[in-house]
BAMIRO-815059 format. One record per residue (C-alpha): residue in one letter; x, y, z. Coordinates in pm, 1 decimal, always signed. Example, Ala and Ser with C-alpha at 12.3 -4.5 7.8 and 13.67 -1.06 7.14 Angstrom:
2
   residuo       east      north         up
         A    +1230.0     -450.0     +780.0
         S    +1367.0     -106.0     +714.0
END
This chain:
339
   residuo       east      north         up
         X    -1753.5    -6321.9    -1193.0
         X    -1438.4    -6119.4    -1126.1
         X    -1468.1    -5765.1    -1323.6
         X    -1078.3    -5751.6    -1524.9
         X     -833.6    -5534.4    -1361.2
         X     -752.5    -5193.2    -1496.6
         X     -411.5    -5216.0    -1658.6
         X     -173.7    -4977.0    -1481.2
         X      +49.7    -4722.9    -1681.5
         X     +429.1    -4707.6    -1616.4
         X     +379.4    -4383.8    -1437.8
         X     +228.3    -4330.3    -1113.4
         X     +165.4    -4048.0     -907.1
         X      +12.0    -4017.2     -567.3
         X      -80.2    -3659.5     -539.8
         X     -388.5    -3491.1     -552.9
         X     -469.4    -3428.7     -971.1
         X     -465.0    -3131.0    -1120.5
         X     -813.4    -2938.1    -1134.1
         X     -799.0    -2817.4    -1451.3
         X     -742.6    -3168.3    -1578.2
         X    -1052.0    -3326.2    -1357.0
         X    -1242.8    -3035.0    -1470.8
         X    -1149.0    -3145.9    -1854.7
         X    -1257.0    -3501.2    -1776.4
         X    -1544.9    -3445.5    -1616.2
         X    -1638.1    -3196.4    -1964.3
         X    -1494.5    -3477.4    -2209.2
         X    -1766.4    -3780.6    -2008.8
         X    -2074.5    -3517.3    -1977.5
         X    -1997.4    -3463.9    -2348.8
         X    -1972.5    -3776.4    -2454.7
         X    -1712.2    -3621.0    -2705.7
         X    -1387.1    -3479.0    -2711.0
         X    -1455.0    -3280.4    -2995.9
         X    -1776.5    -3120.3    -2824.8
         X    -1541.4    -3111.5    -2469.3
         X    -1268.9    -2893.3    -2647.9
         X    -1538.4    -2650.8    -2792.2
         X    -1719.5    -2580.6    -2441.8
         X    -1340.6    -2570.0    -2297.2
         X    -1193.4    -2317.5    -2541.1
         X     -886.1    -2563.6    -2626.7
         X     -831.0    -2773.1    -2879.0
         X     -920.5    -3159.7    -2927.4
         X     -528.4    -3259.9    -2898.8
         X     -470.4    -3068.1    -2589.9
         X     -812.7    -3248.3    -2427.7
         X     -630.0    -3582.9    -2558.4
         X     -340.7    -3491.1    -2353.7
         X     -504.3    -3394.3    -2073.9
         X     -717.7    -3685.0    -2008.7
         X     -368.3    -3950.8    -2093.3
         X     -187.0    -3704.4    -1806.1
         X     -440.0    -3760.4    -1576.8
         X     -418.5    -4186.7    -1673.9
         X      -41.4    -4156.8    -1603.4
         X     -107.1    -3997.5    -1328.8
         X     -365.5    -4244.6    -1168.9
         X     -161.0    -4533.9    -1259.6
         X     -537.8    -4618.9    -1435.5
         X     -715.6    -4639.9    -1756.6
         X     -973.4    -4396.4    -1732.2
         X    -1136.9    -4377.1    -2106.7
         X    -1224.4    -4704.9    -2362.6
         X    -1091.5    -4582.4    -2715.7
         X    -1136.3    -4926.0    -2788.0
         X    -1536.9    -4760.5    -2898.0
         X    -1680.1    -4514.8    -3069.0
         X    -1710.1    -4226.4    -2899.4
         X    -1449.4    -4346.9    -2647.3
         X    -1668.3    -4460.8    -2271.0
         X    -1526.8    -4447.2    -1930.1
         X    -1414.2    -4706.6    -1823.3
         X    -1525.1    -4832.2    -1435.8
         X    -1216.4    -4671.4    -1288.6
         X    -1342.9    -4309.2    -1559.2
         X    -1685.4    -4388.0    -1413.1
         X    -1594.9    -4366.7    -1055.4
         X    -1331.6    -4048.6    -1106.1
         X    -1645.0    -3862.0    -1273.2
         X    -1873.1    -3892.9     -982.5
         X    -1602.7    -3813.6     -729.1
         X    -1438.2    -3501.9    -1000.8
         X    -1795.3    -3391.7    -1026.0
         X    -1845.6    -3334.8     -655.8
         X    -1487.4    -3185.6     -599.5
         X    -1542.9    -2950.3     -854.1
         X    -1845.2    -2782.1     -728.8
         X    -1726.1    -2789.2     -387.3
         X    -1394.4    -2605.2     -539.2
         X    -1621.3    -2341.8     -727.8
         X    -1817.5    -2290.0     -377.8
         X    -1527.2    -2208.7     -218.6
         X    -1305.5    -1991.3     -431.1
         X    -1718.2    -1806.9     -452.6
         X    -1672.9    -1805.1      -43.7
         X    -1328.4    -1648.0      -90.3
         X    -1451.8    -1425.6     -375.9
         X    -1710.7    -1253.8     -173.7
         X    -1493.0    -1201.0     +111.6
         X    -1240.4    -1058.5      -49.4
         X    -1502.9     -810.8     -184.6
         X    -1639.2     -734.7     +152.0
         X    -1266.0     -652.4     +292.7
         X    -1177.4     -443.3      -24.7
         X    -1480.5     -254.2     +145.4
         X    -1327.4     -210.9     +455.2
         X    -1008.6      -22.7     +419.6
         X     -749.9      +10.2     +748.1
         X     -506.6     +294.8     +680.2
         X     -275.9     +410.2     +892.3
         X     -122.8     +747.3     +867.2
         X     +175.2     +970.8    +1100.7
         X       -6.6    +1257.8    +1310.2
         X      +69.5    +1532.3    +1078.3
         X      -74.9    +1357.2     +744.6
         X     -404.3    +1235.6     +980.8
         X     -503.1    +1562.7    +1129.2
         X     -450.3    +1755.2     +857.9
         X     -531.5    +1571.6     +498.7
         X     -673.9    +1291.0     +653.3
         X    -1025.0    +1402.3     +703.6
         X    -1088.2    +1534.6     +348.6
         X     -925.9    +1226.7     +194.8
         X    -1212.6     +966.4     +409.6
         X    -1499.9    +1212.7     +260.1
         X    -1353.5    +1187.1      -60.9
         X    -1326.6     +799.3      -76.1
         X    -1644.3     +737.2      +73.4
         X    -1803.5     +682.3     -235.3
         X    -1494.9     +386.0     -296.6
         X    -1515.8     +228.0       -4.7
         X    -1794.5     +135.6     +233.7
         X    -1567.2     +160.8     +540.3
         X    -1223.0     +337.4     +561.4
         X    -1081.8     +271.4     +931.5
         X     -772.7     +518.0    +1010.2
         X     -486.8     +492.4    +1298.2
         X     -244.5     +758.0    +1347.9
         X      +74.6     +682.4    +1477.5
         X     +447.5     +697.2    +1379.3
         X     +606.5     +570.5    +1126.2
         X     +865.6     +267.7    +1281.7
         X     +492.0     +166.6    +1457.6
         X     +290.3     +220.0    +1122.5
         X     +530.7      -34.3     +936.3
         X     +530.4     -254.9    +1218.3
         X     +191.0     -269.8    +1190.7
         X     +193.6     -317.8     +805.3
         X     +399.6     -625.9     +783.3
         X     +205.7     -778.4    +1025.4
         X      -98.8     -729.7     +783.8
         X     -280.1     -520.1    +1153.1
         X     -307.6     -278.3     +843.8
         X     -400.7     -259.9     +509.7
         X     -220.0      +43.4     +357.5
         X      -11.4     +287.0     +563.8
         X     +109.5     +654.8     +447.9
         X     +411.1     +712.7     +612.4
         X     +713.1     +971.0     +561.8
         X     +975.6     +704.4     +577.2
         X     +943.8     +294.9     +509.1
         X    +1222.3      +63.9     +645.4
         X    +1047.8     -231.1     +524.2
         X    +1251.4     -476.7     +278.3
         X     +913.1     -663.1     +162.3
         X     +903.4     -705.2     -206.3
         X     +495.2     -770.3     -194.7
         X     +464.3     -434.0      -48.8
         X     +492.9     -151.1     -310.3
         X     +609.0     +223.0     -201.8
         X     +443.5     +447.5     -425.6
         X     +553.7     +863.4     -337.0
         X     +255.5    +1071.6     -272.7
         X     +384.5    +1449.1     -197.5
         X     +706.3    +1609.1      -76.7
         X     +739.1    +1940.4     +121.3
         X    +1022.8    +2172.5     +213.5
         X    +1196.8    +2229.8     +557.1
         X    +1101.8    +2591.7     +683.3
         X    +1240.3    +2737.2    +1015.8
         X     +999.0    +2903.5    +1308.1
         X    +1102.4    +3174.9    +1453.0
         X     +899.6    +3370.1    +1752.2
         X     +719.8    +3676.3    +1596.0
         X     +904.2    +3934.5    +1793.9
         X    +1210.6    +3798.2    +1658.0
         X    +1361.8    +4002.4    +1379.1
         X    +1300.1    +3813.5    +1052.4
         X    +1613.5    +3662.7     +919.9
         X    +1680.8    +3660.4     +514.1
         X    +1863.5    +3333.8     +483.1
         X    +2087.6    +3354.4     +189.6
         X    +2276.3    +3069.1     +310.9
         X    +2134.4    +2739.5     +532.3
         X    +2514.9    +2780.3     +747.8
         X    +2304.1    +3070.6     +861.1
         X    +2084.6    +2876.3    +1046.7
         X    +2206.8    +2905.3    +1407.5
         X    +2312.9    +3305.8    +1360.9
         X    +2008.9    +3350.3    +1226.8
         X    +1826.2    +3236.6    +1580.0
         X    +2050.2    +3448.3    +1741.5
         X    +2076.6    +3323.8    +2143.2
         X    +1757.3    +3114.6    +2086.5
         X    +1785.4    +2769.6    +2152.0
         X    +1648.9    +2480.0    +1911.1
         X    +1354.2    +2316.9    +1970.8
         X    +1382.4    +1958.1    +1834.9
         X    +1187.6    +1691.3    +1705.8
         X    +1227.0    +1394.0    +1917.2
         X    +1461.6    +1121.6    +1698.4
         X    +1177.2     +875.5    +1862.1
         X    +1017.5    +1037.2    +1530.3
         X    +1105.8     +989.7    +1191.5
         X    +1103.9    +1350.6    +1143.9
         X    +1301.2    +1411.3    +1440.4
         X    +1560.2    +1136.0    +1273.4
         X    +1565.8    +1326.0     +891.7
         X    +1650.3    +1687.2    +1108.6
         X    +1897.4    +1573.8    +1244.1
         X    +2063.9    +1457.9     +913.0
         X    +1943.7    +1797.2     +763.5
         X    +2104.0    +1957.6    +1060.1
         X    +2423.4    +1770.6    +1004.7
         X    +2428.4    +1835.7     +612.2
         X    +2444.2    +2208.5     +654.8
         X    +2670.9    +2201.9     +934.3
         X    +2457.7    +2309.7    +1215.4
         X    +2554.7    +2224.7    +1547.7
         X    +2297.3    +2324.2    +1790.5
         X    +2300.8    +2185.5    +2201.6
         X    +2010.8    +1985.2    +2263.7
         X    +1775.5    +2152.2    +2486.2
         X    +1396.6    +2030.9    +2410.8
         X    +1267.8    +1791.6    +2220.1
         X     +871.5    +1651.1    +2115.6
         X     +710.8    +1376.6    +1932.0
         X     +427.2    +1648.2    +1850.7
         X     +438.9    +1966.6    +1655.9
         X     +191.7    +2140.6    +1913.0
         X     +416.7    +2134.8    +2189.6
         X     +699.5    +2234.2    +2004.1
         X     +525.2    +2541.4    +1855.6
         X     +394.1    +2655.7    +2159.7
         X     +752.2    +2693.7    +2298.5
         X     +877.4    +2868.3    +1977.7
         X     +573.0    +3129.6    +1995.9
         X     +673.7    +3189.1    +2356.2
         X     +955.2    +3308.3    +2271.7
         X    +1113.5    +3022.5    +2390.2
         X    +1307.3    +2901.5    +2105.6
         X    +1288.0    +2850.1    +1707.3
         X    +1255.3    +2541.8    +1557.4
         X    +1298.5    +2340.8    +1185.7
         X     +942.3    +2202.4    +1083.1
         X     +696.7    +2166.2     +764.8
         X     +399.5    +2305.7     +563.1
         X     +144.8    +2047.7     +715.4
         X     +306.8    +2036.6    +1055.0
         X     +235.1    +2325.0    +1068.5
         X      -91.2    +2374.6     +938.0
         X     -131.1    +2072.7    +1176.7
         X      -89.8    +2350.7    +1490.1
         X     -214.3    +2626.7    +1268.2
         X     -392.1    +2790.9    +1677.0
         X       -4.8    +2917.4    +1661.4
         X      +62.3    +3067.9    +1344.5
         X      -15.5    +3410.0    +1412.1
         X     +253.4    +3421.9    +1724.5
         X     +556.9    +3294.5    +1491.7
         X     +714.4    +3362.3    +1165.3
         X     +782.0    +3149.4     +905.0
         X    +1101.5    +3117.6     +701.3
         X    +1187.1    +2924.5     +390.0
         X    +1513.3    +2819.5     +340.6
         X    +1726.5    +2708.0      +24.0
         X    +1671.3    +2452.4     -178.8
         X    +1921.2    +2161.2      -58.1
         X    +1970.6    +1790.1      -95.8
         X    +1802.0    +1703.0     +236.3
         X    +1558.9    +1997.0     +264.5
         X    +1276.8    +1794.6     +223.6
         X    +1025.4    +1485.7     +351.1
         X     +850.3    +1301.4     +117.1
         X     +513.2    +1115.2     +177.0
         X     +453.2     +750.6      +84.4
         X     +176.7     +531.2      +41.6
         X     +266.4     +149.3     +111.3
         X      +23.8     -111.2      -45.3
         X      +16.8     -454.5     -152.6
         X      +72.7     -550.5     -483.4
         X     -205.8     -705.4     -643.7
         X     -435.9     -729.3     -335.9
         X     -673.5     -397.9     -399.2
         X     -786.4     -417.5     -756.5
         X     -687.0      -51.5     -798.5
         X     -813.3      +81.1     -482.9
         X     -449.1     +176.8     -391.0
         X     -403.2     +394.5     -713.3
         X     -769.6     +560.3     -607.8
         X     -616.7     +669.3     -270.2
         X     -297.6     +789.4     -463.8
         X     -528.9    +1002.9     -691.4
         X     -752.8    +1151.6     -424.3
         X     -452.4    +1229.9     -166.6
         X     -309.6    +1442.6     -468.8
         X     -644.1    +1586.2     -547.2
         X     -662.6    +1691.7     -176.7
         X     -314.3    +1769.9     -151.3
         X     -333.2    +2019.4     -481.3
         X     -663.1    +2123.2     -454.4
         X     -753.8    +2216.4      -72.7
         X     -424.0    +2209.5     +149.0
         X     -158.3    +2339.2      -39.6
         X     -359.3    +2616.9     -169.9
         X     -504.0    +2666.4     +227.3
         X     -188.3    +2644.1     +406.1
         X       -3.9    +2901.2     +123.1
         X     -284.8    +3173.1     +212.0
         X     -171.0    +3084.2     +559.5
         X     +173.8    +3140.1     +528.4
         X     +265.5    +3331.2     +238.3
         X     +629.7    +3350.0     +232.8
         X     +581.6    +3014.7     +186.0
         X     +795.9    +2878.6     -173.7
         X     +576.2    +2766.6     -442.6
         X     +736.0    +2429.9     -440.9
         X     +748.6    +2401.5      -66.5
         X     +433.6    +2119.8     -104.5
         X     +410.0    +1947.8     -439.8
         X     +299.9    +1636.1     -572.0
         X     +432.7    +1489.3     -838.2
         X     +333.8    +1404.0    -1228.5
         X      +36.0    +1125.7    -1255.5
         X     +209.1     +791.4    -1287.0
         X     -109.4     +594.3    -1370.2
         X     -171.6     +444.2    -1746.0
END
């Protein structure tokens, strides 16, 4: 005997069904109510109704009898609940799967950082977030290479003094600033620089030691350098701040630089002097910390909070006992922006 044929509904669609709506039906036929369906859902009985008449236009089938009392499945409901039943648990196994991973990579943190930032804050920021993390993996490199490396997700987070990157999933969030200073050798006669124009007559015959512009600090310089109006020849220039101090405390030249740069090559502190100069426009590099939005579940505001902590309370106040004609405001963070 031939079983009667389903009749269709006017609307048909091929697709894969929605989940939420299997995950209704499936509630509605282990129920064996509606009513009791919408309780264990959270929605309400019309909104199950709807559901379960989407899903029948959608099927092109007739999936529930309201011809009875509670309404049955019909064959074609009977089939769809054994099949919805088994999709759904293989669904909730793998968003579990993804879940867990997730949590064990939110574990496992890759930062990148420029040389300065890494050999100098670095250290006390991994001993501070070891309790946060159960692994926090660090590169050093600079910055054009650190973003490089960020969009193409080598790392997770990268603090950088610069960010070229136009990616609206990746947020910028500022970390610190600090102030230009210029190096001069220590047997040079300490300049008072009431004016940054004074730069060059300031140094005297000494040449400037540059940044390379392979660097993004090498880059900002030079736009510092062309703000005030200084126009020094190009003699010799390094990616690194150790190589560049060593020449300036040989007498060999003076140079523009920073607070952690220079606590960076601190061995050559004692053979130079240190000069702070005006406040200007340009006068100053400002540290970012480049995230994801949405991916860390707050982890990125942690390593915000403790690179301020560390900034505040260890290297600022270390590298102003270092240097003390250092400005107040020559390495600052700024005000808390977390709710």
């Amino acid at each position: 005997m031939a079983l009667p044929r389903t009749p269709p509904t006017q609307r048909r669609n091929t697709g894969v069904p929605d989940l939420r709506a299997l995950e209704t039906f499936v509630a509605v036929c282990d129920a064996s109510s509606m009513v009791l369906a919408a309780e264990r859902l959270g929605l309400s009985q019309s909104a199950v109704s709807q559901s379960i008449k989407s899903l029948e236009e959608d099927l092109g089938l007739q999936l529930m009898d309201r011809e009875v009392r509670p309404a049955r499945p019909t064959l074609a409901g009977r089939l769809l609940h054994e099949a919805s039943a088994q999709l759904l648990s293989h669904a909730r196994l793998a968003m579990d799967k993804v879940r867990a991973s997730a949590r064990q990579e939110m574990e496992q943190i890759r930062l990148g950082c420029v040389d300065s930032f890494a050999a100098t804050v670095g250290p006390q920021l991994i001993k501070a977030m070891a309790g946060k993390a159960r692994q926090i993996r660090m590169w050093s490199g600079l910055t054009p290479g650190l973003a490089d490396q960020m969009q193409g997700r080598e790392l997770d987070m990268v603090i950088c003094t610069e960010s070229a990157l136009a990616d609206p999933r990746v947020s910028q969030r500022l970390l610190f600033s600090e102030s230009w200073v210029a190096v001069y050798p220590k047997h040079h006669s300490l300049p008072v620089l009431a004016s940054l124009r004074g730069l060059s007559a300031a140094a005297g015959k000494l040449p400037l030691i540059r940044y390379s512009q392979r660097s993004v600090t090498g880059q900002q310089i030079e736009r510092f350098l062309r703000h005030v109006g200084v126009d020094a020849p190009r003699c010799y220039e390094f990616d690194a701040t150790d190589p560049l101090l060593s020449l300036v405390a040989s007498g060999l030249g003076w140079a523009l630089s920073t607070p952690l740069c220079l606590w960076q090559s601190r061995q050559y502190l004692d053979a130079v002097n240190v000069v702070p100069l005006p406040a200007s426009r340009l006068g100053q590099r400002h540290f970012f910390l480049l995230s994801r939005e949405g991916e860390w579940a707050g982890l990125d505001d942690e390593v915000v909070r403790v690179t301020r902590d560390v900034i505040r309370l260890d290297t600022a106040p270390a590298i102003r006992k270092a240097i003390p004609a250092l400005a107040p405001a020559a390495l600052s963070c700024p005000e808390e922006d977390f709710t």
